[in-house]
Residue, then its C-alpha position, 0 to 999 in steps of 0.5 A: x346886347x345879343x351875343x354868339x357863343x361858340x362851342x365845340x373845338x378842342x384838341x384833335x388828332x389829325x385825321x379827326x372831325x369836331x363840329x363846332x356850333x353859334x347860338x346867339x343869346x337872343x333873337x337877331x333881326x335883319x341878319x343878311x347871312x352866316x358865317x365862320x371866320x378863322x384866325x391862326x397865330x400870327x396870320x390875318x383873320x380868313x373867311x371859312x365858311x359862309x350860308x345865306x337864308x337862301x340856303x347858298x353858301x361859299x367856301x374857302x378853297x383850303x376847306x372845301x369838301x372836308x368842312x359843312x356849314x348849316x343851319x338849324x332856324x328852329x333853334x336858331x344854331x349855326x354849324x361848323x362841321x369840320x372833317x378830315x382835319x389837319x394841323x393847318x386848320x389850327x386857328x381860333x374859330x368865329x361864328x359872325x353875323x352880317x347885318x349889311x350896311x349895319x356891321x358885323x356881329x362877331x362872337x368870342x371865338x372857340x380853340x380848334x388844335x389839330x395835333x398828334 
């Protein structure tokens, strides 16, 4: 079975940036759009970004203008570039993808920590 692996969080003072990348591990079909979500202890999984083949994408409003999803369809790699961080951007970091009425593929999530 297809997986997305996730790479590219770690530790980071606030202030800094860290680009975060998905590469699925085999080719995905019927795949409607892109996204990453994010979940901090003790609070419920949110909606960080999100591309659709067309090039639109939606953010949520605590990260926009500091985060940038894109895609490389050549390589078939999804990012997260992440600046002006804060410590409230800590969270566990999920690259998914939807597939409409088949579901959502999710990925095993990488460690974002905004500390001094």
């Amino acid at each position: 079975q297809v997986q997305l692996v996730e790479s590219g969080g770690g530790l980071v003072q606030p202030g800094g940036s860290l680009r975060l990348s998905c590469t699925p591990s085999g080719k995905i079909f019927g795949v409607v759009a892109m996204g990453w979500s994010r979940q901090a202890p003790g609070k419920q999984r949110e909606l960080v970004a999100r591309i659709w083949h067309d090039g639109n994408t939606l953010y949520a409003d605590s990260v926009k203008g500091r985060f940038t999803i894109s895609e490389d369809n050549a390589q078939r790699i999804l990012y997260l570039q992440m600046n002006s961080l804060k410590p409230e951007d800590t969270a566990v970091y999920y690259c998914n993808s939807d597939h409409g009425i088949l579901g959502t593929r999710w990925g095993q999530g990488t460690q974002v920590t905004v500390s001094s």
